[in-house]
C-alpha atoms as a printed R data frame, in Angstrom:
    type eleno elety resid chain resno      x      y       z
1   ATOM     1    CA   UNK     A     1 45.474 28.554 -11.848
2   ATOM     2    CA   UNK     A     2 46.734 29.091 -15.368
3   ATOM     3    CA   UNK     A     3 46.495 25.986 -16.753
4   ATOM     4    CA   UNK     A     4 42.447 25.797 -15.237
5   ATOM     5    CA   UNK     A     5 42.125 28.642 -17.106
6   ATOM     6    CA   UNK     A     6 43.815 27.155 -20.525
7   ATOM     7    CA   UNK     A     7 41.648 24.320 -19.975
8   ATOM     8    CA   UNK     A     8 38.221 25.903 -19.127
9   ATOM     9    CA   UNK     A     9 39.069 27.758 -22.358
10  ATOM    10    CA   UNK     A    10 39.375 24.858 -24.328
11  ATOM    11    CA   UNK     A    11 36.010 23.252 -23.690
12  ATOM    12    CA   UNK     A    12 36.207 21.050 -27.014
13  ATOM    13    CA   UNK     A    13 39.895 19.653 -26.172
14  ATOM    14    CA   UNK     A    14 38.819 16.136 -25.764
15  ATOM    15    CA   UNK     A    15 36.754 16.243 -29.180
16  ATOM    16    CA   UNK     A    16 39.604 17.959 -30.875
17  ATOM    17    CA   UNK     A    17 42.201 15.566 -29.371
18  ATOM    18    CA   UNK     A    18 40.258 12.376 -30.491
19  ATOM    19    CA   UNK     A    19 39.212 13.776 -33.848
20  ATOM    20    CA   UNK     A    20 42.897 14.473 -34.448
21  ATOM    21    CA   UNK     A    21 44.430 11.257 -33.123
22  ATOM    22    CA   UNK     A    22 41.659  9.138 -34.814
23  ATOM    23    CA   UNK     A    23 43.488 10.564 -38.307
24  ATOM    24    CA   UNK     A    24 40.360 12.508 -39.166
25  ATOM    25    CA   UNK     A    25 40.765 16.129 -40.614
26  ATOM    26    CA   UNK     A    26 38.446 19.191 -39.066
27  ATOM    27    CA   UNK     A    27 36.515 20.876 -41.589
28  ATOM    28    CA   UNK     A    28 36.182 24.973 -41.036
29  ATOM    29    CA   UNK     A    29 32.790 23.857 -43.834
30  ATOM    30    CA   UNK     A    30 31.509 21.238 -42.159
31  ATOM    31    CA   UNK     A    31 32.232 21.563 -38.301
32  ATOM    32    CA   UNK     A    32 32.224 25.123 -38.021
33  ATOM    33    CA   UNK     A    33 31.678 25.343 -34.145
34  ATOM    34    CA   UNK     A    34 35.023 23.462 -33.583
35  ATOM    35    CA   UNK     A    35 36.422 24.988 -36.545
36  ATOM    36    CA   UNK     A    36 36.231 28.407 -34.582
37  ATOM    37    CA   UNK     A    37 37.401 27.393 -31.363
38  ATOM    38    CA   UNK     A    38 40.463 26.016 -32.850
39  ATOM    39    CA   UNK     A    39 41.061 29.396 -34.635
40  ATOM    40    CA   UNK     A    40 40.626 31.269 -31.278
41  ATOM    41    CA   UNK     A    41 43.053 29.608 -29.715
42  ATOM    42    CA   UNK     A    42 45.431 28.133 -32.411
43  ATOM    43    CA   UNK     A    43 48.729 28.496 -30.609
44  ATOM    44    CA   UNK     A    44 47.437 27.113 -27.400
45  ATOM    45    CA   UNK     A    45 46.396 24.386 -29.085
46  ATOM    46    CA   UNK     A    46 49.606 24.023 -31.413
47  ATOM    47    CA   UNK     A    47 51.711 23.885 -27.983
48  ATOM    48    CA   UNK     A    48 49.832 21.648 -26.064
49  ATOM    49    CA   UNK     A    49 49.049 19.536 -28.540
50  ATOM    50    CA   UNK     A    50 53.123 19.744 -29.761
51  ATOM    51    CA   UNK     A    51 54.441 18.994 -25.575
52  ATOM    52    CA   UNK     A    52 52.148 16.089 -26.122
53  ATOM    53    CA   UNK     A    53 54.034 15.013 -29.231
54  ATOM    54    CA   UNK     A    54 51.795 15.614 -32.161
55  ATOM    55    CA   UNK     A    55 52.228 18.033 -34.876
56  ATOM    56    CA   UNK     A    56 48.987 20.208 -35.570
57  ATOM    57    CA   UNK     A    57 49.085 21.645 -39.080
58  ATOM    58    CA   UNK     A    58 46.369 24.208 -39.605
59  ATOM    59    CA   UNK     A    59 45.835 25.367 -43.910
60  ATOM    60    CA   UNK     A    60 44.502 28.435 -44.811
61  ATOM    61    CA   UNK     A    61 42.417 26.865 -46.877
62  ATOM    62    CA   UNK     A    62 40.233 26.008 -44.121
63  ATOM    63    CA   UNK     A    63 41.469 22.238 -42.709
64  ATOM    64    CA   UNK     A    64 43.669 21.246 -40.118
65  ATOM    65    CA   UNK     A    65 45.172 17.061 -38.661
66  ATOM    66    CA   UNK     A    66 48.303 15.836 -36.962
67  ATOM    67    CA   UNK     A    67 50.837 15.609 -39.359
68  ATOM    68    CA   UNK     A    68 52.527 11.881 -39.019
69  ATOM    69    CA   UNK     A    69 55.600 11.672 -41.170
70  ATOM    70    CA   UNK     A    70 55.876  8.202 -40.406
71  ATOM    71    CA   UNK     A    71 52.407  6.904 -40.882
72  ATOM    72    CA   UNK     A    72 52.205  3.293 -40.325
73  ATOM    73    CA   UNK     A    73 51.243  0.737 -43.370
74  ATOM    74    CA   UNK     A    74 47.763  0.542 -42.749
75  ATOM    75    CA   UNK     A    75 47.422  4.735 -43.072
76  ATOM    76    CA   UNK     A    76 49.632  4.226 -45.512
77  ATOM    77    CA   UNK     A    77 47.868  1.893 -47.607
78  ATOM    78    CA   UNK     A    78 44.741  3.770 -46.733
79  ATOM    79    CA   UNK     A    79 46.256  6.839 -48.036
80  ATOM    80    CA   UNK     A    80 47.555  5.022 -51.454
81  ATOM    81    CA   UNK     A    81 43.588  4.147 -52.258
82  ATOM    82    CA   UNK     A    82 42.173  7.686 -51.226
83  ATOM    83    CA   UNK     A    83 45.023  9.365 -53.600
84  ATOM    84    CA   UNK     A    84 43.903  6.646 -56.322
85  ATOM    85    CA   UNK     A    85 40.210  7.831 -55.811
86  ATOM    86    CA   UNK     A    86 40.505 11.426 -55.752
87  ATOM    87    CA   UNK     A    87 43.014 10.496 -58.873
88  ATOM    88    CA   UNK     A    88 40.003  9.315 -60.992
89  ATOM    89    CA   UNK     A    89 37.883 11.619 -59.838
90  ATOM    90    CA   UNK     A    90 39.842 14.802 -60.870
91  ATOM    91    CA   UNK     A    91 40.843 13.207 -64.063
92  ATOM    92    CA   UNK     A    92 37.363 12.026 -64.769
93  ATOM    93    CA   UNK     A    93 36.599 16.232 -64.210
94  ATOM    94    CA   UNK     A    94 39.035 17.344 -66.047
95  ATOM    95    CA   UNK     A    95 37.649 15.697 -69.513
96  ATOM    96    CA   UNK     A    96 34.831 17.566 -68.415
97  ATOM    97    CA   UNK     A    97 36.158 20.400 -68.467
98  ATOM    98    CA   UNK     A    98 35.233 21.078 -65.122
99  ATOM    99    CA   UNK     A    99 38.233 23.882 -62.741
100 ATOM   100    CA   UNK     A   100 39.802 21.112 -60.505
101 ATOM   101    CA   UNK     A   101 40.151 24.176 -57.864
102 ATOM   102    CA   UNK     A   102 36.003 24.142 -57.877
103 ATOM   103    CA   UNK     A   103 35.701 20.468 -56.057
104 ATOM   104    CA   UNK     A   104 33.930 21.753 -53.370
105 ATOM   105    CA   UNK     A   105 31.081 22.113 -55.769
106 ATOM   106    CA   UNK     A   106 31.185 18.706 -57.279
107 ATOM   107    CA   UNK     A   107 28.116 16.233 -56.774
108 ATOM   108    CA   UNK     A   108 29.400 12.790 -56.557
109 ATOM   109    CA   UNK     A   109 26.701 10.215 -56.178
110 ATOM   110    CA   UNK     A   110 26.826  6.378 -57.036
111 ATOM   111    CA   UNK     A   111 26.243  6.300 -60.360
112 ATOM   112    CA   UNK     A   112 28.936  9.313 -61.112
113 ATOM   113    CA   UNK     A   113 31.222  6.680 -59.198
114 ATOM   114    CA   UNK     A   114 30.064  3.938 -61.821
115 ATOM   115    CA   UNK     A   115 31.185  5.943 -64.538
116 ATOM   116    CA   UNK     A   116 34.195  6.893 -63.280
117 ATOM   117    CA   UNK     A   117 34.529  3.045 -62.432
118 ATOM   118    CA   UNK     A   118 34.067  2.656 -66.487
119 ATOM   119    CA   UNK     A   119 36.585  5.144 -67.452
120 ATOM   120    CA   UNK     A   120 39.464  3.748 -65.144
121 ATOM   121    CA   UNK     A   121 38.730  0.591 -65.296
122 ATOM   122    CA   UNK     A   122 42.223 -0.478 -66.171
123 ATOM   123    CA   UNK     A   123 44.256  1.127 -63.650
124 ATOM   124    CA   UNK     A   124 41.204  0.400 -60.927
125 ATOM   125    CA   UNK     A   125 40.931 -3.323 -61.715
126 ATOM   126    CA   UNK     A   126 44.981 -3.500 -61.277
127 ATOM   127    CA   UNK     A   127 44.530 -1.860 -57.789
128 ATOM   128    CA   UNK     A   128 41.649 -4.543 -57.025
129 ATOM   129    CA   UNK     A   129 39.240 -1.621 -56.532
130 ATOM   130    CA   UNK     A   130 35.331 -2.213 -57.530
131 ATOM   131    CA   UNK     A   131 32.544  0.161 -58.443
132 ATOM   132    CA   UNK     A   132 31.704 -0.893 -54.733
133 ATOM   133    CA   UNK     A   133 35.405 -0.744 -53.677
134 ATOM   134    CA   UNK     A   134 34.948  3.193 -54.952
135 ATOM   135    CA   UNK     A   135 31.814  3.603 -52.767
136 ATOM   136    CA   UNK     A   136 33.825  2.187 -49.756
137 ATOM   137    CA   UNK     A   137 36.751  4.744 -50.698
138 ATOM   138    CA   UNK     A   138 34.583  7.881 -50.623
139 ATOM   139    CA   UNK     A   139 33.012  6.783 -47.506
140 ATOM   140    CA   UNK     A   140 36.467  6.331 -45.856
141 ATOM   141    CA   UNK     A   141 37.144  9.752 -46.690
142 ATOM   142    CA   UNK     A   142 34.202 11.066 -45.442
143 ATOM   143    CA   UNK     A   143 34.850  9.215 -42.057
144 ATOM   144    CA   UNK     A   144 38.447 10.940 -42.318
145 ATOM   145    CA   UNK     A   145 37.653 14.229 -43.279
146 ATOM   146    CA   UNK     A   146 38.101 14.421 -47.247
147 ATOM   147    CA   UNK     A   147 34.227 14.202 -48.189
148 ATOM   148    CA   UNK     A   148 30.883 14.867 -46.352
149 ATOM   149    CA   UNK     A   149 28.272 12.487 -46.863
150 ATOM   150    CA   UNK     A   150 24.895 13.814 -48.278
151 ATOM   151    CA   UNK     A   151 21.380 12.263 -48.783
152 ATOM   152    CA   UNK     A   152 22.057 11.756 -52.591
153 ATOM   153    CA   UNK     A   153 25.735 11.433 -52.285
154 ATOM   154    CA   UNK     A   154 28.967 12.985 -51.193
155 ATOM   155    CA   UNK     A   155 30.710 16.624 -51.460
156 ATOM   156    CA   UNK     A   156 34.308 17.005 -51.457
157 ATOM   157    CA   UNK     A   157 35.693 18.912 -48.673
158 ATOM   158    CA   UNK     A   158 38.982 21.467 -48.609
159 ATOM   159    CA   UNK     A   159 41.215 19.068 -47.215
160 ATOM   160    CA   UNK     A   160 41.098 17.176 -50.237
161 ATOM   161    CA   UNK     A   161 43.733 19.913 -51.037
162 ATOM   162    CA   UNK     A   162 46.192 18.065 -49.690
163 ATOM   163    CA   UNK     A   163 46.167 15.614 -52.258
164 ATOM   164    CA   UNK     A   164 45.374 17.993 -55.325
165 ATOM   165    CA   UNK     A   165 49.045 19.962 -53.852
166 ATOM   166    CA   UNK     A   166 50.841 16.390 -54.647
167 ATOM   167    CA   UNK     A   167 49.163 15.782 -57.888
168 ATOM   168    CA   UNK     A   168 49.926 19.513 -58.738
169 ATOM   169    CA   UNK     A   169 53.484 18.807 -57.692
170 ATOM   170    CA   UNK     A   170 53.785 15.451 -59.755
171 ATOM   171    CA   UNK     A   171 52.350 17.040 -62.575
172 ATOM   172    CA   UNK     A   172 54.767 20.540 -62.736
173 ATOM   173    CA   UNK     A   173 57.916 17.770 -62.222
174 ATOM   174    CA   UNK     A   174 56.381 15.397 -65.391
175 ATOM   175    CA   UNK     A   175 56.440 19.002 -67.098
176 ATOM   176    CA   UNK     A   176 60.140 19.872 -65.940
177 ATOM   177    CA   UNK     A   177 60.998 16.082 -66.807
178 ATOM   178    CA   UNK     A   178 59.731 16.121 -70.705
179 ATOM   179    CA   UNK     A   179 61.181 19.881 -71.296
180 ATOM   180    CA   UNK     A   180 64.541 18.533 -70.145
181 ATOM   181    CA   UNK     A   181 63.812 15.884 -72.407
182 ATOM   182    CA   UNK     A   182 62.875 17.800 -75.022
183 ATOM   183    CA   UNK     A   183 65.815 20.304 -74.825
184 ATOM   184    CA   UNK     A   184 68.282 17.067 -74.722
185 ATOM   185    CA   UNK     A   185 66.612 15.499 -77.992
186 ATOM   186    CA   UNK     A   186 67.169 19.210 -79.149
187 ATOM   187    CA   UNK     A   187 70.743 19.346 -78.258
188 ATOM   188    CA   UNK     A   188 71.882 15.303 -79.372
189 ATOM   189    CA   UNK     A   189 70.290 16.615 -82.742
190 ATOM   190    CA   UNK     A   190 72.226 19.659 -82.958
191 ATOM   191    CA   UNK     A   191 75.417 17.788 -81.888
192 ATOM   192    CA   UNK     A   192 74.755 15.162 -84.713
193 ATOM   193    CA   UNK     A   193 74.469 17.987 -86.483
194 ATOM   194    CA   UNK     A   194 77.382 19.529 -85.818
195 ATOM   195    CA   UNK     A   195 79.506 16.036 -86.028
196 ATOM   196    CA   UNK     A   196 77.848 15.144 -89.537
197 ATOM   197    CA   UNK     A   197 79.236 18.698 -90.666
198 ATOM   198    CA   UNK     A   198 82.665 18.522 -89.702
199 ATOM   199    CA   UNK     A   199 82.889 15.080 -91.046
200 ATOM   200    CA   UNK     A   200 82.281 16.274 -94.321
């Protein structure tokens, strides 16, 4: 009688469940209506979902998936490209001067992509990506859960977040990496210093 209940409750489980397993990320933007039934019943989900051995993750920022710490190679490959396209992008919006925390307000359309193509040429061309190997990238992501596709182009969505966290997190260790290295150029200097004066 309980678990009727828990079920009729849960109308959208089967969408949810596929949506989830299928690697895809829910959206609270851009599937709202399943966005809300998942927030209703959150730790319902979590459980059932958890007995059946997946791990929901739900962010704040308004996304949730099944977290898969040991994707297999074709996610992971998969994921390599997406982080090298949302790479470019941010770094193409940075010299821009555009805030990378604004992406959700970003027009990307096929000739943005071009550009960006243009300015990463280098480290795309090494990766064997195209101008239409980018186009195939941001439509991946849509059909995952990064982007949504508009009539003139695409729109990052907040689970995109999950990748700007790592590059945050790369970024702040570079920084803690050259200050180290900084302070120990700083310190062999003093110490030649130091040896140059006693030698005297």
């Amino acid at each position: 009688m309980t678990t009727a209940f828990t079920l009729e409750s849960m109308p959208s489980l089967a969408e949810l469940f596929r949506l989830f397993l299928s690697g895809k990320h829910l959206n609270r933007i851009s599937e709202p209506a399943l966005w809300a039934e998942l927030e209703k019943q959150e730790e319902v989900y979590r459980s059932l979902f958890a007995a059946l051995g997946y791990e929901l993750r739900i962010d704040a920022r308004g996304f949730a998936w099944f977290h898969a710490p040991q994707a297999n190679s074709l996610i992971g490959k998969t994921s390599r490209q997406l982080a090298l396209l949302f790479m470019v992008i941010f770094d193409a919006q940075a010299n821009l001067g555009k805030p990378l925390l604004r992406f959700g307000d970003w027009r990307i359309d096929r000739d943005w992509l071009d550009e960006v193509h243009k300015q990463q040429q280098e480290v795309l061309d090494a990766e064997g990506i195209s101008p239409d190997g980018l186009v195939d990238l941001i439509n991946r992501a849509a059909s995952l859960g990064f982007a949504l596709s508009e009539p003139n182009g695409w729109r990052l969505l907040p689970a995109v977040c999950r990748y700007l966290d790592h590059f945050e997190a790369l970024a702040a260790v570079a920084q803690v990496v050259g200050d180290e290295g900084e302070e120990s150029m700083e310190s062999d200097s003093t110490t030649e210093e130091t040896d140059d004066e006693e030698s005297r």
